[in-house]
N, C-alpha and C positions, 0 to 999 in steps of 0.2 A: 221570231221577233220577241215572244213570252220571254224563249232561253234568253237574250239578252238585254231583257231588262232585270230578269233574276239575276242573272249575274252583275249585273252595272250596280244594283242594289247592295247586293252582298259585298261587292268590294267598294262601298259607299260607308253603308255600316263597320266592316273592318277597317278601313282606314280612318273612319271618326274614333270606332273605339281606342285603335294602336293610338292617334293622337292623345286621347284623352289621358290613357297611362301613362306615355312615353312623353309629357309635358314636361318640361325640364325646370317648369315652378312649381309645380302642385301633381307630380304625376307621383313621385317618390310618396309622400301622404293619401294620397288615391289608391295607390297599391296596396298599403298598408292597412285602408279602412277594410279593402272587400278583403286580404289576407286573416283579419282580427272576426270578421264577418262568418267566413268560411272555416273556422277554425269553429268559434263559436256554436255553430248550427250542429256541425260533425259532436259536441259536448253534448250538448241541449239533445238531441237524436241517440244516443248513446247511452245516456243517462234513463229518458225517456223507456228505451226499450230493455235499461235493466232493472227498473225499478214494474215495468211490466212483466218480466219474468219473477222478478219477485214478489209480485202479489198474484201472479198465479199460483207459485208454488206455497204459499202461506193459503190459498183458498182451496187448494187440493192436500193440503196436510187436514184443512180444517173438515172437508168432506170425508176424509177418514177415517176422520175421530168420530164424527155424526154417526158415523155407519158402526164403527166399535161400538158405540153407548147402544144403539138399538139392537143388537144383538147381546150385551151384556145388561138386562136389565137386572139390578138385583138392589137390593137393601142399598141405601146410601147413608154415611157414616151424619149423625145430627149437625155436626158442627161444621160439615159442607153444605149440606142442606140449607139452612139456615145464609152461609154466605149466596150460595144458588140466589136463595130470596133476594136477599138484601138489594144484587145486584141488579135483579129484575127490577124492583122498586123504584130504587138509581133511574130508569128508564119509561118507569110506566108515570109518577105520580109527581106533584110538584114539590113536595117537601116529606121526602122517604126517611128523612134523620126524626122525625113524630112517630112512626110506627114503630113499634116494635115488635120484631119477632124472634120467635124460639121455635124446636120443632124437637119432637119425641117419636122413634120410629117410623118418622115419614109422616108423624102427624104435625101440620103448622098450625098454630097459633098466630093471630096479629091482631095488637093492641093497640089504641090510636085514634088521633084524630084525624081523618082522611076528608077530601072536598067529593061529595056527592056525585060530581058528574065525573070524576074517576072513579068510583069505586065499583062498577063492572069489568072496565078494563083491566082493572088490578085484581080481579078476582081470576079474570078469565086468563090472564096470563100466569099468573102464582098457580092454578090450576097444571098449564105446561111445562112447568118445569118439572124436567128429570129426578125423579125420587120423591112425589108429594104424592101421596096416597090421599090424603083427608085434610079439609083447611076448616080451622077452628075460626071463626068471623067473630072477632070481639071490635070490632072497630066501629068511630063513631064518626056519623057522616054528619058535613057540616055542608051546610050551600052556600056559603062564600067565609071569605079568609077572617071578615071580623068576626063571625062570630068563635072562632076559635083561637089563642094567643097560642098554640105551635106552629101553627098553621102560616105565622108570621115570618117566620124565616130566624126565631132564634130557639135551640135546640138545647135544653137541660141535659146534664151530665143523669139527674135523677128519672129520668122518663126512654132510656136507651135500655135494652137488654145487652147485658155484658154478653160476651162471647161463650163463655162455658156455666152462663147461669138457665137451669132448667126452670120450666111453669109448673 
C-alpha cells in the first residue's frame, strides 16, 4: 500500500511539474528562468572554487617566502628597512604620515608625535620586523589628538623623512 502511494505521488509531482514547463503561455519563460538559473550557479561555483585555488596558492607561495627569510637572516639594505617600517606603521597607528622614520644598519630611529595608548603596540611590532636590531624611541606621546596638530589628519611635506635622507 506505502509502494503505491509513493508512486501515485511521484507521478503526481511529475505530471504538475511537466505541466508547469510544458505551459504553452508561460512555460517557454519558466524554462528559461531555471535555464538562466542553472547556468548562473555552474559560474558563481566555478568562479568560487577558482579564486579558491587562487588564494591558496598565493598563501603557500607566501609561506615560502616566510620560511626563506628565517633561514636567511642577515643585514637588510637601510632603504628597505625603513619601508619594512613605514608599512608596519600604515597598520599599527592612527596617523603613520606624523612619524618619521630613518634606519642606520638595522638601527630605527622614529620621530613624532604618536597617541599614547598606541605607542606599545607600535613599539612591539617595529621591534618584529625583519632586520631591526635596535629602535631609537624619539617619539612624543600625546593622550588625545588635540593636543597634538599632526595628529589631526593633515601631514607637512616639512615633518616626513625623505626616502634616502639619513639621521
Amino acid at each position: 500500500m506505502l509502494r503505491n502511494n509513493r508512486a501515485l505521488l511521484t507521478g503526481l509531482g511529475l505530471g504538475v511539474g511537466l505541466m508547469y514547463f510544458l505551459d504553452p503561455e508561460r512555460g517557454r519563460r519558466r524554462r528559461a528562468l531555471v535555464r538562466d538559473k542553472v547556468a548562473h550557479a555552474t559560474r558563481v561555483s566555478t568562479n568560487a572554487l577558482g579564486s579558491a585555488g587562487v588564494d591558496l596558492a598565493h598563501r603557500a607561495t607566501g609561506l615560502v617566502a616566510r620560511a626563506r627569510s628565517v633561514l636567511r637572516r642577515g643585514p637588510v639594505d637601510d632603504d628597505v628597512l625603513v619601508e619594512r617600517v613605514r608599512a608596519k606603521l600604515g597598520r599599527m597607528v592612527s596617523h603613520p604620515h606624523a612619524i618619521a622614520v630613518a634606519a642606520v644598519e638595522g638601527v630605527v630611529r622614529l620621530r613624532g608625535p604618536v597617541l599614547q595608548s598606541e605607542m606599545q603596540r607600535l613599539m612591539r611590532s617595529v621591534t618584529r620586523v625583519a632586520g631591526v636590531r635596535r629602535i631609537v624611541n624619539q617619539l612624543e606621546a600625546h593622550s588625545s589628538v588635540g593636543h597634538a596638530p599632526w595628529l589631526q589628519g593633515q601631514a607637512s611635506a616639512e615633518r616626513t623623512v625623505k626616502a634616502g635622507q639619513r639621521f
